[in-house]
C-alpha positions in Angstrom: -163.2 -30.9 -46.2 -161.1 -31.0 -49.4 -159.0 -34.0 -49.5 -155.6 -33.1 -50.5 -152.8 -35.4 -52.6 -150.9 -36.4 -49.8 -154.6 -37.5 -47.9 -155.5 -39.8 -50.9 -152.4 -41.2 -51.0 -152.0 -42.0 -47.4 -155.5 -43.5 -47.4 -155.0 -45.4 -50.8 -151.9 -46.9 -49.3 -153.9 -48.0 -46.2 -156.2 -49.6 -47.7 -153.8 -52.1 -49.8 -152.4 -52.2 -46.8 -155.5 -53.8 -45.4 -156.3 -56.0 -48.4 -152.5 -57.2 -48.6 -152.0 -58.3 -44.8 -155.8 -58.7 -43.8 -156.7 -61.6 -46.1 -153.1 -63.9 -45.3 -154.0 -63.2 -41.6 -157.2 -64.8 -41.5 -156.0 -67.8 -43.5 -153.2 -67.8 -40.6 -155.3 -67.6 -37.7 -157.8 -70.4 -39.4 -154.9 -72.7 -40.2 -154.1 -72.5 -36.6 -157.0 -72.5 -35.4 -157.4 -76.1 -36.8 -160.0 -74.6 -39.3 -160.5 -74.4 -43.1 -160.0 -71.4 -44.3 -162.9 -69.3 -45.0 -161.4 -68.7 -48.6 -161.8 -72.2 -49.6 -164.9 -71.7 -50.2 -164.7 -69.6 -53.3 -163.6 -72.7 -54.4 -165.9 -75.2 -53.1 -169.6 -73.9 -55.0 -170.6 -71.8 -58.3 -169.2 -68.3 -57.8 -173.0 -67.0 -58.3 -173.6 -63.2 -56.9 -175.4 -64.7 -53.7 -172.6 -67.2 -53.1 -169.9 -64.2 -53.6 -172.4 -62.0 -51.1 -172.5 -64.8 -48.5 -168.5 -65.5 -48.5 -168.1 -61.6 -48.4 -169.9 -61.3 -45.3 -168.5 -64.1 -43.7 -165.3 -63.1 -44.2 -166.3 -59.4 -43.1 -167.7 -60.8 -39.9 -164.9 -63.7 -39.1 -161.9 -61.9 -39.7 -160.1 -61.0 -36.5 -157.6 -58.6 -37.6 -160.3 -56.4 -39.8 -162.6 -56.3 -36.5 -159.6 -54.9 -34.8 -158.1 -52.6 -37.8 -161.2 -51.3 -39.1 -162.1 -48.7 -35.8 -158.7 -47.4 -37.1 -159.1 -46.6 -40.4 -162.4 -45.5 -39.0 -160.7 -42.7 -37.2 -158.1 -42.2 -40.0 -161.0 -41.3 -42.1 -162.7 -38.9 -39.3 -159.6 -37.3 -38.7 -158.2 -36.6 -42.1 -161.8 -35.8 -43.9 -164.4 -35.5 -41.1 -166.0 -38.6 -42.0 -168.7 -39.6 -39.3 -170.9 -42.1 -40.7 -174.2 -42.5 -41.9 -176.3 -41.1 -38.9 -173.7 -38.0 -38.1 -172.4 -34.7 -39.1 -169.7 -32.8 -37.7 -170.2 -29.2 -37.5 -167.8 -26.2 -36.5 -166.6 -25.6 -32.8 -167.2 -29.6 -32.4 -170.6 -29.6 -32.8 -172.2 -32.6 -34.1 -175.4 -33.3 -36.2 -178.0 -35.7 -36.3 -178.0 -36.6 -40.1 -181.4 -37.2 -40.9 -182.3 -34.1 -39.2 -180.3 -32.0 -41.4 -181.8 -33.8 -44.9 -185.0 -32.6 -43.4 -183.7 -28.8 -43.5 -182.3 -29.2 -46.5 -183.8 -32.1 -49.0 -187.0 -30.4 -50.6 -189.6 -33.4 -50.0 -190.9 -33.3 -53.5 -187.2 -34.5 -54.2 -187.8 -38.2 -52.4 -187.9 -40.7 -54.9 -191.0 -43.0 -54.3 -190.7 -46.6 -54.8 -192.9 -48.5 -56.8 -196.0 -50.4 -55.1 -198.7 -52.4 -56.3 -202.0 -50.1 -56.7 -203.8 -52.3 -53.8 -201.3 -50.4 -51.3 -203.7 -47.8 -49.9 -200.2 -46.0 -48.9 -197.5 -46.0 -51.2 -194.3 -44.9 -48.7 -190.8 -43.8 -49.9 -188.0 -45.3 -48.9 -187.8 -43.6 -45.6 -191.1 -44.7 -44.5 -193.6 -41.9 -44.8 -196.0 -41.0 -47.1 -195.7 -39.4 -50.4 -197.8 -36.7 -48.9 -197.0 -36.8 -45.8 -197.8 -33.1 -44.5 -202.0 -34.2 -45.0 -201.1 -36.9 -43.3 -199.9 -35.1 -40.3 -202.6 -32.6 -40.3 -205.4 -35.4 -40.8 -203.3 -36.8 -37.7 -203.5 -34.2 -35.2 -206.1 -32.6 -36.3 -208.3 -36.3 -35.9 -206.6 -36.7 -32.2 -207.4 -33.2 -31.3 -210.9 -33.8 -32.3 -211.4 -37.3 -30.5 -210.4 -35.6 -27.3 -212.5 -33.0 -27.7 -215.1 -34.9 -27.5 -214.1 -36.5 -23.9 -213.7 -33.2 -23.0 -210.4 -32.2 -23.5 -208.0 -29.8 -25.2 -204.6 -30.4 -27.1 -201.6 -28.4 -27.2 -199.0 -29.3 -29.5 -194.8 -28.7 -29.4 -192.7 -29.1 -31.8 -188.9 -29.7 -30.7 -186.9 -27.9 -33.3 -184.3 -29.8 -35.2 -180.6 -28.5 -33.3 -179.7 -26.7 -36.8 -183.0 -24.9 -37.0 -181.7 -23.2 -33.5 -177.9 -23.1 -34.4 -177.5 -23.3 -38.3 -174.2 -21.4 -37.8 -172.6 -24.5 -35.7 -173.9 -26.5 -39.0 -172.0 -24.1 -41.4 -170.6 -20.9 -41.7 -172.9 -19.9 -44.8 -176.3 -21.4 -43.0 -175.4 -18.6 -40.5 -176.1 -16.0 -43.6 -179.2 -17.6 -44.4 -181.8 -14.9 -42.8 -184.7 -17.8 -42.3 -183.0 -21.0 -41.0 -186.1 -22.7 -40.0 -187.4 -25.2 -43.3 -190.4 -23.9 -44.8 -192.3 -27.2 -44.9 -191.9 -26.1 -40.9 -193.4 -23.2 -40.8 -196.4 -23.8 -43.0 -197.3 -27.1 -40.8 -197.2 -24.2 -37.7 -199.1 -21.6 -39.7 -201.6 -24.6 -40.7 -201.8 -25.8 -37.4 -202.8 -22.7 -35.6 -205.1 -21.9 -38.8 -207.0 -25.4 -38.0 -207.5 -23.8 -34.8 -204.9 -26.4 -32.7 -203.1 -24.4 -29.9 -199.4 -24.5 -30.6 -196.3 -23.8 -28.4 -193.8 -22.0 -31.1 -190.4 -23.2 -29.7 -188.6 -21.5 -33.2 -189.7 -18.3 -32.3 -189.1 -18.7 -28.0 -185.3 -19.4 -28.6 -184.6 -16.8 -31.6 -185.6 -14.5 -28.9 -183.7 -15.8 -26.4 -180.6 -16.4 -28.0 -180.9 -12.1 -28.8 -180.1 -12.1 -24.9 -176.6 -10.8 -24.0 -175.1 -13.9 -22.5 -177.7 -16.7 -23.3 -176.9 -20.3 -22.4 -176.3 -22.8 -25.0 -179.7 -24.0 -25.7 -178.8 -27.4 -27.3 -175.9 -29.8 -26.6 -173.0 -30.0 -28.7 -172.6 -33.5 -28.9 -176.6 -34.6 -28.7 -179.4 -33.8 -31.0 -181.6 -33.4 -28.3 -181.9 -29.6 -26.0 -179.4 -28.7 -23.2 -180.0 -28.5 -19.8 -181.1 -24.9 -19.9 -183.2 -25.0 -23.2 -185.3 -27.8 -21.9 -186.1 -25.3 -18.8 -187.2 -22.9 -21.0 -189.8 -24.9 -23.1 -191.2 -25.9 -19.9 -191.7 -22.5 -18.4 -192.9 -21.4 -22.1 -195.2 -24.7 -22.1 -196.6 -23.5 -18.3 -197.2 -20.1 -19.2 -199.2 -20.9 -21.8 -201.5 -23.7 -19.7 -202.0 -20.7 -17.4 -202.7 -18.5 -19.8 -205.1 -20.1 -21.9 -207.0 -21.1 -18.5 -206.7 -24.3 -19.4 -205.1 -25.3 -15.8 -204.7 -23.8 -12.2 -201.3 -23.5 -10.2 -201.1 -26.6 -8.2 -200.2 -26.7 -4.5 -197.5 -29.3 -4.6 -194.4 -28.0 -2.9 -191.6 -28.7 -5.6 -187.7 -27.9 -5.7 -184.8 -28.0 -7.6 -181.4 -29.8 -6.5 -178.4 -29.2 -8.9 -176.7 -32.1 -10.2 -173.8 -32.2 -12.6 -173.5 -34.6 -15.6 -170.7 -35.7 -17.9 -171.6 -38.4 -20.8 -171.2 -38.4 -24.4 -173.4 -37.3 -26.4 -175.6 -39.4 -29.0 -174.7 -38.2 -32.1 -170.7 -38.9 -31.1 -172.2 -42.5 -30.0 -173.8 -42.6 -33.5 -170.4 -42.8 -34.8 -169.5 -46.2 -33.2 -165.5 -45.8 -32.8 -164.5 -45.6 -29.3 -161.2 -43.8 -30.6 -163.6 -40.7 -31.9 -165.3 -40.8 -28.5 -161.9 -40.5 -27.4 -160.7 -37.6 -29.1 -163.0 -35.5 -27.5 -164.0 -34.5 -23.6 -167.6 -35.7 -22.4 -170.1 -32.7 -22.2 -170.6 -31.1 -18.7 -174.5 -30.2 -18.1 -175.8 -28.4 -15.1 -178.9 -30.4 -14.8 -181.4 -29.9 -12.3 -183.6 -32.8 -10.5 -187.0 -32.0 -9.0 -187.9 -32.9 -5.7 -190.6 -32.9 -4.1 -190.6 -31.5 -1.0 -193.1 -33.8 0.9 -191.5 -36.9 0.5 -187.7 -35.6 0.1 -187.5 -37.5 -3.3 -187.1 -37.0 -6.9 -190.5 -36.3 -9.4 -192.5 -39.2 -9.8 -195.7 -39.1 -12.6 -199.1 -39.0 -10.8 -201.6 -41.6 -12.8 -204.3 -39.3 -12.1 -203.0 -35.8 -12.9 -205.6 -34.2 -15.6 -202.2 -33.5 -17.5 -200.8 -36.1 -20.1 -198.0 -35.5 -21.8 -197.2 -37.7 -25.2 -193.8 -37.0 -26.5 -190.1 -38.5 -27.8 -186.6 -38.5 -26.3 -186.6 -34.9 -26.2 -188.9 -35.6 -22.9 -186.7 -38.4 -22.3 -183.1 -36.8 -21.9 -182.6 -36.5 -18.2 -186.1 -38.1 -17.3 -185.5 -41.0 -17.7 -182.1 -41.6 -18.2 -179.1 -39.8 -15.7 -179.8 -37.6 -13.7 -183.3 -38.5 -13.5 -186.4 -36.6 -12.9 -184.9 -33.8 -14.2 -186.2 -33.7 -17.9 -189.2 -31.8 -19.6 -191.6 -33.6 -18.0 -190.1 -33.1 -14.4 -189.5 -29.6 -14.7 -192.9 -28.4 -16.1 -194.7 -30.5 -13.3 -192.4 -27.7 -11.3 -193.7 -24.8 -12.8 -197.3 -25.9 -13.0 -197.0 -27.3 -8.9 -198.7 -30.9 -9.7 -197.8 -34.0 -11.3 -198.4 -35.5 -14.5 -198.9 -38.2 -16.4 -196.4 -38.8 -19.3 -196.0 -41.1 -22.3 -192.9 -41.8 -24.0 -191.3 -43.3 -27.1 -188.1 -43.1 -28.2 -188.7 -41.7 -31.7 -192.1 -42.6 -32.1 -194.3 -39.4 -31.4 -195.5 -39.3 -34.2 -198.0 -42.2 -34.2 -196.3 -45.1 -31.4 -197.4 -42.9 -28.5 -200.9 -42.8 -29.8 -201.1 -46.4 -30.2 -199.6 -46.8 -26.9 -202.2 -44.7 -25.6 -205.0 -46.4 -27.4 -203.7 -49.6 -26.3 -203.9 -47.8 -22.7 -207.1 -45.4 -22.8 -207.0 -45.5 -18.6 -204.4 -43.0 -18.8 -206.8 -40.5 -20.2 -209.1 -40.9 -17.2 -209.7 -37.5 -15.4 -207.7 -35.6 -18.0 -208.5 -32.5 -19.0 -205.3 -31.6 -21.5 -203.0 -33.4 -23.9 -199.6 -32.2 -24.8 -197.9 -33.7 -27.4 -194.2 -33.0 -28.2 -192.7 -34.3 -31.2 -189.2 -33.2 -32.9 -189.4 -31.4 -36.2 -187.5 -33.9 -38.1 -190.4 -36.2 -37.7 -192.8 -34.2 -39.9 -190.8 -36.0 -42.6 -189.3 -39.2 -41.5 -191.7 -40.0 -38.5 -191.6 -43.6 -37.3 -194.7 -45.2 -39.0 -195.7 -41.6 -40.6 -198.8 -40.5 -39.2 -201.6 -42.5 -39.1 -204.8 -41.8 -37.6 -205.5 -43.7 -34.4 -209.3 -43.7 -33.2 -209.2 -43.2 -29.5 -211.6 -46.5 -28.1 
């Protein structure tokens, strides 16, 4: 958004505004307070840079009237140049954007600088905590996993969870809708690499082009969240069945399963991301026809069996509306539905790409009696996944 004259003077003024009235305040409210004033300080030791950091963040933190005017400028700022924060990025239509998530898309990863580290560091990261080549990583990753459960006897199916502006690069920006491949690269070689290796892979990219060609297609991601809608969660369960069945890999089960509609309205988490309730305000929370499975036996919601021979290793994109409202009516819920038995699930907010191994290592019961893995992890993470992606012998 281009800041006009009249913008940059509004928000200049504000801002002397703040440092005029904000300071005197604080020495007012201390004074009465029966305190020193925090100022005195400046006074009271050598004005070294760590002294000056230290009296800057105490001030920061101890000043009542700044806690209470800074949410406002906050706003000022999002209203008059769309300014979200570090974590977000508003779209068009009031769409919003997880912001590491879109540096993946566009930030080609041979331009991360790489930090200096002492040559006994067997892994030199960058300074978002991956490798400097972290695509062999991965591959060595997956491909090591799909290897040690080969040798118990079991296969492994991987998802990746497209990034929200690899499905909707027009609610980014007008001119990523020209684009005619909106999917990164990087992305489609890992896939193309993946399925060369000979790793089955669930191509969710290609599932909702398709479906978005449909006359009338649901929104397949949420506006507010960087995680799938309602609807597109559905679909890469059905797509994730279909392809179980197909590959012979399981049977249709006999448990008697149904779906009960239940409406939700939150916020999303990328308008949480933002951290100023008067943002939140300015907009309506999202309405989501979600859908709980029941099972029909017992009259209540999906529960994970311990000794289904399905486990399923994933993110938050497994958790949104598992685990959190309405319940039992995420990914893991609703492909338990189409395959007619329960499963067994791990997961880790953000940390597919190596916590939910570890946690399985730490755990190897759970792979007792299983005959397939599934492992869901969101694009984004092929870059900046949580601890990058280590290998982690199964015991």
């Amino acid at each position: 958004m281009v800041e006009s004259r009249a913008q940059r003077i509004y928000l200049t003024v504000a801002f002397l505004a703040m440092i005029g009235v904000v300071a005197p305040s604080q020495v007012v409210f201390d004074l009465r307070g029966g305190d020193t004033p925090e100022i005195v300080e400046l006074f009271r030791q050598p004005p070294t840079r760590a002294n000056l950091k230290r009296l800057e963040a105490s001030l920061e933190n101890g000043c009542k009237l700044a806690r209470a005017v800074r949410p406002w400028m906050q706003f000022a700022r999002f209203v008059l140049f769309a300014d979200t924060g570090d974590k977000a990025l508003l779209g068009r239509d009031g769409w919003f954007f997880y912001r590491p998530a879109v540096q993946y898309l566009i930030e080609p990863v041979r331009s991360v600088p790489v930090r200096a580290y002492p040559p006994s560091d067997e892994k030199k990261k960058t300074p978002y905590g991956v490798t400097t080549n972290a695509r062999d990583d991965l591959f060595a990753a997956i491909t090591s996993f799909r290897d040690d459960l080969a040798k118990r006897g079991m296969k492994l199916l991987v998802m990746v969870a497209p990034n929200k502006a690899s499905v909707y690069p027009e609610r980014l920006a007008a001119r990523a809708a020209r684009k005619p491949e909106s999917v990164n690269p990087t992305t489609r070689d890992v896939l193309a690499r993946l399925k060369q290796d000979g790793i089955e892979v669930v191509d969710l990219f290609e599932v909702y082009a398709r479906a978005r060609q449909t006359p009338g297609s649901p929104e397949y991601y949420l506006a507010q969240d960087s995680h799938w809608s309602p609807q597109g969660m559905r679909l890469a369960a059905e797509t994730v069945a279909r392809r179980l069945f197909d590959l012979g890999w399981v049977v249709k089960g006999s448990t008697p399963y149904e779906l009960k509609a239940v409406p939700v309205k939150r916020y999303g988490d990328v308008l949480k991301m933002i951290r100023v309730p008067q943002v939140e305000r300015h907009f309506e929370p999202q309405k989501m026809n979600c859908t709980q499975v029941i099972n029909v036996e017992t009259g209540k919601p999906y529960a994970d069996d311990p000794n289904s021979p399905v486990l399923v290793l994933g993110d938050s994109f497994l958790r949104i509306f598992e685990r959190d409202e309405p319940g039992s009516g995420g990914f893991v819920a609703h492909l338990a539905y189409n395959l007619g038995f329960g499963l067994t699930s791990v997961i880790s907010d953000g940390g597919a790409s190596t916590l939910v191994r570890q946690q399985l290592a730490r755990k190897p019961a759970l792979l007792k009696g299983k005959k397939v893995v599934i492992w869901e992890f969101v694009e984004r993470d092929i870059r900046f996944g949580t601890e990058g992606w280590q290998v982690i012998p199964l015991p």
